[in-house]
C-alpha positions as CSV (number, residue, x, y, z in Angstrom):
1,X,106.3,84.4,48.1
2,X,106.9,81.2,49.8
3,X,109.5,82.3,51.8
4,X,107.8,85.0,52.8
5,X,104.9,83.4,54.1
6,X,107.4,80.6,56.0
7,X,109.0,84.1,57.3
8,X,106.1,85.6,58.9
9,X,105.0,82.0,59.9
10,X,107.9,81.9,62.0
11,X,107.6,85.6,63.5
12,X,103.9,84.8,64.3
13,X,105.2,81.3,66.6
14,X,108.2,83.1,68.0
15,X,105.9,86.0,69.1
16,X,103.9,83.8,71.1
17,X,107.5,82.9,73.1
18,X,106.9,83.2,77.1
19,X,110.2,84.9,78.5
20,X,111.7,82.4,81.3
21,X,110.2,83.8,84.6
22,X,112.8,85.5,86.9
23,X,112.4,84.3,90.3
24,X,111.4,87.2,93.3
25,X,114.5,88.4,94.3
26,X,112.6,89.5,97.3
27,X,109.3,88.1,98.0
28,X,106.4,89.5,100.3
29,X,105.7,88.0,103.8
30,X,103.8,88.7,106.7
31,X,103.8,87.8,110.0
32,X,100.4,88.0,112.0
33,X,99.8,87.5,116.0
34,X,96.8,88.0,117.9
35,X,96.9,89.2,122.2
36,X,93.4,89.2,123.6
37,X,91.5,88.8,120.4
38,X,93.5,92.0,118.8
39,X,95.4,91.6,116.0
40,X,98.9,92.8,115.5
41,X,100.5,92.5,111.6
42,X,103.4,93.0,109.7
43,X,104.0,92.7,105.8
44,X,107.3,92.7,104.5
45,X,109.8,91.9,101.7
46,X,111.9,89.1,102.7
47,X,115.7,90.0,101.1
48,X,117.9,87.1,101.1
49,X,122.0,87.4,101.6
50,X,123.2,86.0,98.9
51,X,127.0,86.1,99.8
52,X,126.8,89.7,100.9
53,X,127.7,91.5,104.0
54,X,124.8,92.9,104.9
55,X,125.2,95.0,107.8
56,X,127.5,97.9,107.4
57,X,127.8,96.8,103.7
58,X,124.8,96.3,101.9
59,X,123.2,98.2,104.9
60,X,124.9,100.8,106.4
61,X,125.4,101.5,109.9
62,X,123.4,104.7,111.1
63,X,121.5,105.5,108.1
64,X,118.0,104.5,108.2
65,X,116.4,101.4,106.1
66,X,112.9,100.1,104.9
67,X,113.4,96.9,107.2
68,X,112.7,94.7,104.2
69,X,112.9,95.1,100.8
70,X,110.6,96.9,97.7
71,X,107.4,98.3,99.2
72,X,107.7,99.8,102.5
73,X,107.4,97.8,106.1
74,X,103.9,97.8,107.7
75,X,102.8,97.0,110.8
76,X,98.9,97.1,111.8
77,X,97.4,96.8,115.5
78,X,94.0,96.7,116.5
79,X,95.4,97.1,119.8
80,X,97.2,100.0,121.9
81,X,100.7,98.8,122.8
82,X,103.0,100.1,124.7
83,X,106.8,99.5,123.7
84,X,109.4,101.0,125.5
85,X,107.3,104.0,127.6
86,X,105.8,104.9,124.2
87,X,101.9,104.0,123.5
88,X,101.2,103.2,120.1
89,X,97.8,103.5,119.6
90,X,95.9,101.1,117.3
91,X,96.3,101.9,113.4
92,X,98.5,102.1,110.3
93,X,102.2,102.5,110.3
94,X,105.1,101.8,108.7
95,X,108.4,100.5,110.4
96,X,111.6,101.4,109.9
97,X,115.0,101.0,111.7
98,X,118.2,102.7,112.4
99,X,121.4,99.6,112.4
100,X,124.2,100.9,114.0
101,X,127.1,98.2,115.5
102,X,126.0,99.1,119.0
103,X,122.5,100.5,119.5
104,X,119.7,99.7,116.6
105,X,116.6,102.1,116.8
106,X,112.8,100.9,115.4
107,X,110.8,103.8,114.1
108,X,107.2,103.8,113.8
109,X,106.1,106.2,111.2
110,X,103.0,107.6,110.5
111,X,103.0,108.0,106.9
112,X,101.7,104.5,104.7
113,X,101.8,103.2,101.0
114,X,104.8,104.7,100.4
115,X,107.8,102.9,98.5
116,X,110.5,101.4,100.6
117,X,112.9,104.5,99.8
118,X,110.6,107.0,101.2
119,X,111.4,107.7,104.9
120,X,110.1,111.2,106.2
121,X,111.2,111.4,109.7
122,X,108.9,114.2,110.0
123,X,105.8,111.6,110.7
124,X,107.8,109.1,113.1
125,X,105.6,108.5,115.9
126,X,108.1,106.9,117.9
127,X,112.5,106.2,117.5
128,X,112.8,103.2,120.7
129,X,115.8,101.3,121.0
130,X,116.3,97.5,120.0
131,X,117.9,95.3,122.0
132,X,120.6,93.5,120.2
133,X,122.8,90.2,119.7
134,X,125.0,88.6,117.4
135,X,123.6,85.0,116.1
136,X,126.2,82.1,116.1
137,X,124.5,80.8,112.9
138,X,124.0,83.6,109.9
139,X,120.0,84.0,108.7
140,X,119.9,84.0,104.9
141,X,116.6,85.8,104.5
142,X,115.5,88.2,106.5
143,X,113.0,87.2,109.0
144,X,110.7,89.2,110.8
145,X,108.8,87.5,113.9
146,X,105.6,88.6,116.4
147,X,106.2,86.0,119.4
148,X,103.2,86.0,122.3
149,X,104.7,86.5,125.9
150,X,101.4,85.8,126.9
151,X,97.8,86.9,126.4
152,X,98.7,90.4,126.3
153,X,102.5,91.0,125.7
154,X,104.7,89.5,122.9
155,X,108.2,90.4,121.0
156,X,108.5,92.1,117.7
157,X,112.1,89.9,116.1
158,X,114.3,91.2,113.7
159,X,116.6,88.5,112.5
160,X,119.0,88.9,109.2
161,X,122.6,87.5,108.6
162,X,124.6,87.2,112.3
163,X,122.3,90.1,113.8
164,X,118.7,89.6,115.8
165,X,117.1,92.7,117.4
166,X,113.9,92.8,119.0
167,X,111.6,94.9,121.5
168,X,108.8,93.7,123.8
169,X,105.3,95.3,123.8
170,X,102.1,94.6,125.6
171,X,98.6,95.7,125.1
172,X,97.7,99.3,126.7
173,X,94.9,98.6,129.9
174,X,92.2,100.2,127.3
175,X,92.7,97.9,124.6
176,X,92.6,94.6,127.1
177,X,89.3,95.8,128.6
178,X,87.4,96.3,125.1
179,X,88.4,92.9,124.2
180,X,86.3,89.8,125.3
């Protein structure tokens, strides 16, 4: 009886055990900037290298990919922009991008919430080009950047093992006058 009660004694303390926290492979970022009062945002996961090759490797070349890690890439403006000759009119979207070893594409997709492995092409608004170069220094964690040009143009900045990509927008003539 005894040993019974030392028995279940012992299965009530070791049921009360916390498992060892695993740390987030992949945490959630965001990077935030603000042109004329409008704000443009994007919330990401942040995968780090790890001793991998990432592009054509982990990431293959010329197949599309969430731009992060987990839960889809999304980018919010309160602001028309135009990148490349497309306008992007203020909203919701979710980014995506094409790696290649030459030409990288963004694509800015319509469809939001989604998990990071659902891409339907179907609602791109826009596929623009990124312009590209090879870092001398490797980036462990991804890193996603909004840099301000000025008060109404900035960079959207890709950066992730030896690659950086990036594309310059500005604020559509509507969205500056309707700011203060």
């Amino acid at each position: 009886k005894i040993r019974i009660m030392n028995m279940f004694a012992l299965l009530i303390g070791c049921s009360g055990a916390i498992p060892a926290q695993q740390p987030i492979l992949s945490p959630r970022d965001s990077v935030e900037l603000r042109l004329a009062g409008k704000r443009i945002f994007i919330d990401y996961g942040r995968p780090s290298m790890r001793e991998r090759k990432i592009f054509g490797g982990l990431r293959p070349y010329n197949q599309w990919w969430r731009t992060g890690a987990n839960e889809a890439t999304s980018f919010i403006t309160e602001a028309d922009l135009i990148m490349g000759a497309s306008v992007i009119p203020k909203g919701e979207y979710t980014l995506y991008t094409l790696p290649s070893e030459t030409q990288w594409k963004i694509m800015i997709n319509k469809e939001t919430g989604q998990w990071g492995t659902v891409y339907n092409p179907e609602y791109d608004l826009v596929r623009l080009p990124l312009k590209k170069r090879t870092l001398k220094e490797p980036v462990e964690v991804l890193t996603i950047l909004l840099e301000k040009a000025n008060t109404t143009s900035g960079v959207l900045k890709i950066l992730w093992e030896k690659t950086e990509v990036w594309i310059d927008f500005k604020m559509k003539e509507n969205s500056r006058k309707n700011s203060h």
